[in-house]
C-alpha positions as CSV (number, residue, x, y, z in Angstrom):
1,X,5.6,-11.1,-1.8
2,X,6.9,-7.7,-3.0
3,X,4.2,-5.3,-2.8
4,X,5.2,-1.5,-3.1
5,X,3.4,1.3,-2.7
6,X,4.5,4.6,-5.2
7,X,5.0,7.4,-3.1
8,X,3.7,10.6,-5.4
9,X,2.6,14.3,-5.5
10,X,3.9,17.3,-6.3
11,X,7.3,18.7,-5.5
12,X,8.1,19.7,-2.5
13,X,4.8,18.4,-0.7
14,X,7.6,16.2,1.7
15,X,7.6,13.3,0.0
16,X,11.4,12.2,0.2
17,X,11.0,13.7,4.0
18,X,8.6,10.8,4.6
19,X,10.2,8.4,2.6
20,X,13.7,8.9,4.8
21,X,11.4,8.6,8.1
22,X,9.9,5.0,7.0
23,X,13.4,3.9,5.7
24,X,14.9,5.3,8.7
25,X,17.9,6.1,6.0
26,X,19.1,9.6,4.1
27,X,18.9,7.5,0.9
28,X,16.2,10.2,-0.8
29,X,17.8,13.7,-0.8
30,X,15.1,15.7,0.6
31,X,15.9,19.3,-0.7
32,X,14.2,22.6,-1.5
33,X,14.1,22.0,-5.0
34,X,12.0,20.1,-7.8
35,X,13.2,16.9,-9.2
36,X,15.7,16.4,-6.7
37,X,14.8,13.1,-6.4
38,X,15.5,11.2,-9.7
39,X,15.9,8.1,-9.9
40,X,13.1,6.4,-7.5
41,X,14.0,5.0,-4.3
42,X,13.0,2.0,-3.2
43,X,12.9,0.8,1.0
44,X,11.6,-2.3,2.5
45,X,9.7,-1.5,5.7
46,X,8.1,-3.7,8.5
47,X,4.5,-3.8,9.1
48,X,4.0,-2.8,13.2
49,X,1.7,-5.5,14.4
50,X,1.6,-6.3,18.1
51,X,0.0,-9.6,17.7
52,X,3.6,-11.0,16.8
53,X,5.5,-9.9,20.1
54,X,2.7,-11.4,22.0
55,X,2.9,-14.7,19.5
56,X,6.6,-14.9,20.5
57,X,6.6,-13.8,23.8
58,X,4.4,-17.1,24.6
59,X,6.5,-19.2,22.6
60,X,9.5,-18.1,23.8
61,X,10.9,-17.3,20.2
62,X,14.2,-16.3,19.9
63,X,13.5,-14.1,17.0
64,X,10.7,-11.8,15.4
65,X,10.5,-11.6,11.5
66,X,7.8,-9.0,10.8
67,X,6.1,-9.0,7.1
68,X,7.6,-6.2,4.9
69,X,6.1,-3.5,2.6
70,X,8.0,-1.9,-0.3
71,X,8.1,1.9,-0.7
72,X,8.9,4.1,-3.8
73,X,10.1,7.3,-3.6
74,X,8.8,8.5,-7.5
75,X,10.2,12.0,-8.7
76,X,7.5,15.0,-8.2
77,X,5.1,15.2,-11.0
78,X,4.3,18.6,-12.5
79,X,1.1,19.8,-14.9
80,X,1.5,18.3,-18.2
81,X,3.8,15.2,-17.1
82,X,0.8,13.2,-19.3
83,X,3.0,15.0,-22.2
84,X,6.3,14.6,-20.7
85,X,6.7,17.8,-19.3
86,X,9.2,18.1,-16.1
87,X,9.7,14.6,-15.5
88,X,6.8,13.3,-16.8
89,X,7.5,10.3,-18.7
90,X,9.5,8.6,-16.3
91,X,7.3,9.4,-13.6
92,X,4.7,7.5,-15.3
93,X,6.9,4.5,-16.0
94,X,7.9,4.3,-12.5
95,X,4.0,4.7,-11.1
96,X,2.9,1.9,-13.6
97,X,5.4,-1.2,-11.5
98,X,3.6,-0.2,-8.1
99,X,0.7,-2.1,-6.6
100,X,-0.7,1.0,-5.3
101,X,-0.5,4.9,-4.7
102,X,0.7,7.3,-1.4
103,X,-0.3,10.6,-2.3
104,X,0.9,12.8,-0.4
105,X,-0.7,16.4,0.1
106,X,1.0,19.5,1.3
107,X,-1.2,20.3,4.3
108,X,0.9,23.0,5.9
109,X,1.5,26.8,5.0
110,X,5.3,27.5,5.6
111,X,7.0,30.8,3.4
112,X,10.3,28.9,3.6
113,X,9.3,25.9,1.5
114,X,8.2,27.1,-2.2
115,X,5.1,25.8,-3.6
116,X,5.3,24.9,-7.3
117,X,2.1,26.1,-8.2
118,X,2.3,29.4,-5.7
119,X,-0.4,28.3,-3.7
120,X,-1.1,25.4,-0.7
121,X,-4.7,23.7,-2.3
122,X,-4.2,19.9,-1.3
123,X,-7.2,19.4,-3.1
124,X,-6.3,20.9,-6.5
125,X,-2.6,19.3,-5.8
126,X,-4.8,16.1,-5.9
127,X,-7.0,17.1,-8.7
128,X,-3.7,18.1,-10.7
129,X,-1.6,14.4,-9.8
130,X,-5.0,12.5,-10.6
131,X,-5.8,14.7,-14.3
132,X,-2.4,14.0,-15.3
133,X,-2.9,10.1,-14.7
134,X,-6.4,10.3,-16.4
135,X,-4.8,12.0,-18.9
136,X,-2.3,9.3,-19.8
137,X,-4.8,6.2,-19.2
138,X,-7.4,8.1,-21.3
139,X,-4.4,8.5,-24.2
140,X,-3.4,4.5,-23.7
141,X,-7.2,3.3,-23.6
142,X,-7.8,5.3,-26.6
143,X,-5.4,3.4,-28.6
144,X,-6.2,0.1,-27.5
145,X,-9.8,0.0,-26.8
146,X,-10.8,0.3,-31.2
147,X,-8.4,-2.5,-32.0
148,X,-10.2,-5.2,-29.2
149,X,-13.5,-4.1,-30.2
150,X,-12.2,-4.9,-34.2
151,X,-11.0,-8.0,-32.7
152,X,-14.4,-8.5,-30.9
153,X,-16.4,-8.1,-34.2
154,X,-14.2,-10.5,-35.9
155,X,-14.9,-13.5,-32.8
156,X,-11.6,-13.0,-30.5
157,X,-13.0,-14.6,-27.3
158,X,-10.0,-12.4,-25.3
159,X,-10.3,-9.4,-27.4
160,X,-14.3,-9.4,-26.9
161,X,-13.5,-9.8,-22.4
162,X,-10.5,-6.7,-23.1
163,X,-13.3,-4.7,-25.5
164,X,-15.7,-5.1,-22.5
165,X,-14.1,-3.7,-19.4
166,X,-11.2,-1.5,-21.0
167,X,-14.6,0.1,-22.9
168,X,-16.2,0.7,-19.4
169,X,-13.2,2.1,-18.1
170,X,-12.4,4.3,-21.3
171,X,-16.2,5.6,-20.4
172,X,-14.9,6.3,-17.0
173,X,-11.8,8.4,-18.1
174,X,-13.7,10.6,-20.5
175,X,-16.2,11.8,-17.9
176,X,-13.0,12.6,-16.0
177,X,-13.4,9.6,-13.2
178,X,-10.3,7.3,-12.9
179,X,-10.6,3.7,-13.9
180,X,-10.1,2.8,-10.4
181,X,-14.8,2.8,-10.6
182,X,-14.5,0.3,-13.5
183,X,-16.6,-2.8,-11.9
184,X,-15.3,-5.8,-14.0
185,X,-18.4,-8.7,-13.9
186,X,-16.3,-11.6,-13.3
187,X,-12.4,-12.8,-12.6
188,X,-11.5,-12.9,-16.6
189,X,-12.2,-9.0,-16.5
190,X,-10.8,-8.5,-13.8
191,X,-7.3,-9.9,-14.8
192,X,-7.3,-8.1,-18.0
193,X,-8.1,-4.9,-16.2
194,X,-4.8,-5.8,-14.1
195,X,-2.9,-6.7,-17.2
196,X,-3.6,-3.2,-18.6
197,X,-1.9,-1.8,-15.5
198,X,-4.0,1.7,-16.0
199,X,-2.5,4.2,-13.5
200,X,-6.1,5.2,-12.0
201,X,-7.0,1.9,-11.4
202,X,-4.3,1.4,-9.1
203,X,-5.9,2.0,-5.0
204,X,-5.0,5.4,-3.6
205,X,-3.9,6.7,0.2
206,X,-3.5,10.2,0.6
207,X,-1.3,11.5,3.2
208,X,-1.7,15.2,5.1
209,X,1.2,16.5,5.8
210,X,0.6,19.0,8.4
211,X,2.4,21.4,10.8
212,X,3.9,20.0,13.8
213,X,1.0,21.4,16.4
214,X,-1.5,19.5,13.5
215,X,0.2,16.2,13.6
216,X,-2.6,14.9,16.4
217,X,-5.8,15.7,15.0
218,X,-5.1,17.3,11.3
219,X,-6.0,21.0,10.5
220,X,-8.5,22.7,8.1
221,X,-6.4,21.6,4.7
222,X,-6.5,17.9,6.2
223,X,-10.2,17.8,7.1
224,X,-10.7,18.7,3.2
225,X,-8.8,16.1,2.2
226,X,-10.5,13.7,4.5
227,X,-14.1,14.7,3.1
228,X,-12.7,14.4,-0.7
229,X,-11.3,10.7,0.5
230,X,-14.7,9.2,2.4
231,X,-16.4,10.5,-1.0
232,X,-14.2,8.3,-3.2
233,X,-14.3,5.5,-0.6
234,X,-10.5,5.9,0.3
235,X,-8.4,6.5,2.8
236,X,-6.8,9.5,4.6
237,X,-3.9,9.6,6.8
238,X,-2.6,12.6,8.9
239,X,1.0,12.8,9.7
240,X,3.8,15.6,10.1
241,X,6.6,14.3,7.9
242,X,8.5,16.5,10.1
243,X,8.0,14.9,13.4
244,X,8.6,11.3,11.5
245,X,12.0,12.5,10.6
246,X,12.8,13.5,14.3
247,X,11.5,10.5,15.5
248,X,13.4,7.9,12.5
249,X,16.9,9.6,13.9
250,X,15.9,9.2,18.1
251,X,17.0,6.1,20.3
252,X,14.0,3.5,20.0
253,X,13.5,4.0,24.3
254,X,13.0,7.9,24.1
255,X,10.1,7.7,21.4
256,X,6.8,6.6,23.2
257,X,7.6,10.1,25.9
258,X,8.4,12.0,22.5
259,X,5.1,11.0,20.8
260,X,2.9,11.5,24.4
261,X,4.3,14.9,24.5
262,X,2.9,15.2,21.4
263,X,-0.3,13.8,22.0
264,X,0.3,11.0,20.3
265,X,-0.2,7.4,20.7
266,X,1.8,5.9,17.9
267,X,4.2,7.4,15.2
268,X,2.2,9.0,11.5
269,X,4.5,6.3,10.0
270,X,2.9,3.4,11.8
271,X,-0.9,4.3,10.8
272,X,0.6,4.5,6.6
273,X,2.3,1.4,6.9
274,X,-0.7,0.0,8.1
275,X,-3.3,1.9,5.9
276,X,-0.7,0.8,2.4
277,X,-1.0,-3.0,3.8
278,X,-5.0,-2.7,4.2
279,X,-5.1,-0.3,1.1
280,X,-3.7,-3.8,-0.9
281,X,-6.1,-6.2,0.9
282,X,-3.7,-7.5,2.3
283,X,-3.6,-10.1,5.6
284,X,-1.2,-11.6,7.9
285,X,-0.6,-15.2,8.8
286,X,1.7,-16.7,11.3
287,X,4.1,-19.2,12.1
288,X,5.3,-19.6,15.7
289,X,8.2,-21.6,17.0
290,X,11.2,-21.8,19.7
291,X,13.7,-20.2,16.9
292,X,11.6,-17.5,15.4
293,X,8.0,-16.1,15.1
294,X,7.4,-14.5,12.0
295,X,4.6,-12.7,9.8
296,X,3.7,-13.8,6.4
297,X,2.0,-11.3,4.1
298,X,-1.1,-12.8,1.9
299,X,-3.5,-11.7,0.0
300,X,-7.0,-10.9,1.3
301,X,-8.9,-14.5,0.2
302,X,-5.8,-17.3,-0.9
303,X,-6.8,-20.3,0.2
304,X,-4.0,-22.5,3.1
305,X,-1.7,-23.5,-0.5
306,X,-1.4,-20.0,-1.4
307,X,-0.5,-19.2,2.1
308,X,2.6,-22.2,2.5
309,X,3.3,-21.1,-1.0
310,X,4.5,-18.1,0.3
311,X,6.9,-19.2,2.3
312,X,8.2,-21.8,0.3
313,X,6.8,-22.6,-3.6
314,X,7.6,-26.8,-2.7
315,X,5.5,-26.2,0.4
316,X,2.6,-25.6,-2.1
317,X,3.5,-28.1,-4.7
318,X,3.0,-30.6,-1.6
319,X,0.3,-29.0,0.4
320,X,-1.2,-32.1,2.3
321,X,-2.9,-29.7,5.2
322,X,-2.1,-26.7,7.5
323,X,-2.4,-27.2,11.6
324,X,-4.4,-23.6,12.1
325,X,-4.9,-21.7,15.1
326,X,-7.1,-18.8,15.6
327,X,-4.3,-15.7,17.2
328,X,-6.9,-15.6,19.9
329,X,-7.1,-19.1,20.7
330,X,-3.6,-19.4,20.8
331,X,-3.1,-16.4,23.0
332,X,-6.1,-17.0,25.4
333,X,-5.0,-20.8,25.6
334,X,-1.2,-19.6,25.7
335,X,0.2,-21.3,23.2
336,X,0.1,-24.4,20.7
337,X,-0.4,-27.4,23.6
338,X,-3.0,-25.2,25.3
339,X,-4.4,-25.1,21.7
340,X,-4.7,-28.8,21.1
341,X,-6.0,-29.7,24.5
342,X,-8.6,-27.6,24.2
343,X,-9.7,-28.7,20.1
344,X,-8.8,-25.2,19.0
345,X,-5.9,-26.5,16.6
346,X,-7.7,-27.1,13.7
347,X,-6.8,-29.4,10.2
348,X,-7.5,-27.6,7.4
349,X,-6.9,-28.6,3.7
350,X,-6.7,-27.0,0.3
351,X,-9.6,-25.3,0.3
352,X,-9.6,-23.6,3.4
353,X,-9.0,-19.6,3.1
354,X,-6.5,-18.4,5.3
355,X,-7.7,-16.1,7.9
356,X,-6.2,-12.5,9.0
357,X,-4.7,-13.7,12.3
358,X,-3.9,-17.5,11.8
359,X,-0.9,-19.1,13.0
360,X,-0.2,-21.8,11.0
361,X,1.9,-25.0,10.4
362,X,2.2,-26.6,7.4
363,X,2.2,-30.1,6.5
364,X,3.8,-30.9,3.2
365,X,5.1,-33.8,0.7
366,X,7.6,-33.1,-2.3
């Protein structure tokens, strides 16, 4: 469905390092150096869910299609990129097309790698990243917001919706909280608020990057960062964009003794793939066969339509029901027949919402 994630922070807080592990590719140069990466790069990723090799291992699929997750490498920002300093103004444009932000935090102290601002605070690295996107939604909203509320006066019925929740989050910027707070009362506000694709509205991971010996249970910088995201009700993710990097380049067969020497149980990379596809409300659907089984990526509450409309827009515009299994049924019943013997295959129609976990099969007309 295309759904990227902007990878951002400050330079040289190992953000083109983690964007080579997920892509598995050299594609962003990762050097000691601001601005080295340009022009934003963009990789396609697959979301690690185990529920599919168990889905295809039953039906004896020939082939696995995981659901993807797009990732932007976006140049470092720098204080006063609201003004175009550094790179400012593109890094702006760039953080505006993506569904949602990875900010990553420098959690590591290392004299080799320069910090731009002298010092390694992830917290005031945040606070610096986030003021700078205040800063510019505070300069947009204060253009905007007087001409709906003119509108408003005058009877615009859109301008009046826009005046409403562009005013709340306007409120919101200039007590220096992002827009992301604004709590729009019903689905018109909300889609305005969308359209005005405010950067601090957009939902925010951060990612420690700590030392190699912190890459199992985080360090002093990354419990900081932890506490600042459970207070904004968001999520935190510790990896050492290091060890990613090591592990992207090894042989698929020697990783699982790698990570356990580690004390690890699964890469860094796996836990932000997953947190970026939760961060989206995002779910998974299924569909199971002998030639492939593959994941579907939908969001959090479409109903079945939605859901064949994502594999095929005529699968929508004929929607006559969906065959649904529960994953658990199907595994605990081993498979589709086991399913329908036992009344666990389901016929749902167009209003049913498609559950995290469904394997489906659609039935459709054109």
């Amino acid at each position: 469905m295309g759904f990227r994630c902007g990878i951002v922070g400050l330079p040289n807080v190992g953000k083109s390092t983690l964007f080579n592990a997920l892509t598995e590719t050299a594609a962003a140069a990762a050097a000691n150096y601001p601005f080295c990466t340009i022009e934003p790069n963009v990789g396609q990723v697959p979301v690690p869910d185990p529920r599919l090799t168990e889905l295809a291992r039953i039906a004896s699929s020939a082939k696995i299609i995981e659901t993807q997750l797009g990732f932007v490498d976006i140049a470092g920002l720098v204080r006063g990129a609201s003004k175009g300093e550094g790179l400012g103004n593109q890094f702006l444009a760039n953080i505006r097309e993506v569904d949602a932000i990875v900010h990553v935090l420098r959690c590591f102290e290392d004299d080799d790698i320069t910090h731009v601002e002298g010092k390694v605070d992830p917290l005031a690295d945040a606070e610096t990243v986030e003021t700078e996107l205040m800063l510019a939604d505070l300069e947009s909203l204060e253009k905007r917001v007087p001409a709906f509320q003119k509108k408003a006066q005058q009877g615009d019925k859109e301008a009046k919706i826009a005046a409403s929740v562009l005013g709340q989050a306007l409120d919101l910027l200039r007590e220096g909280k992002p827009a992301r707070l604004t709590d729009p009362k019903d689905v018109e506000e909300k889609r305005v608020l969308d359209q005005a694709q405010l950067l601090t509205a957009k939902p925010v991971l951060y990612v420690c990057n700590v030392e190699e010996g912190s890459a199992a249970d985080g360090n002093e910088f990354s419990a900081r960062v932890a506490a600042k995201a459970a207070a904004e009700n968001a999520a935190a993710v510790v990896i050492s964009a290091a060890i990613e990097a090591e592990i992207s380049q090894m042989d698929p067969a020697d990783r699982p003794a790698f990570l356990s020497d580690l004390g690890l149980s699964e890469t860094g990379l796996a836990r932000v793939i997953r947190a970026g596809h939760d961060l989206l409300h995002l779910i998974t659907f299924f569909t199971v066969g002998p030639k492939e089984a593959r994941a579907w990526t939908l969001e959090k509450g479409s109903t079945a339509p939605q859901g064949a409309g994502v594999i095929h827009t005529d699968f929508e515009k004929g929607f006559i029901r969906a065959e649904t299994i529960a994953y658990e049924d199907f595994v605990r019943l081993n498979g589709e027949a086991g399913a329908r013997d036992a009344g666990k295959l389901r016929l749902e129609g167009k209003e049913y919402v498609v559950q995290d976990g469904d394997v489906m099969h659609f039935r459709f007309n054109v």
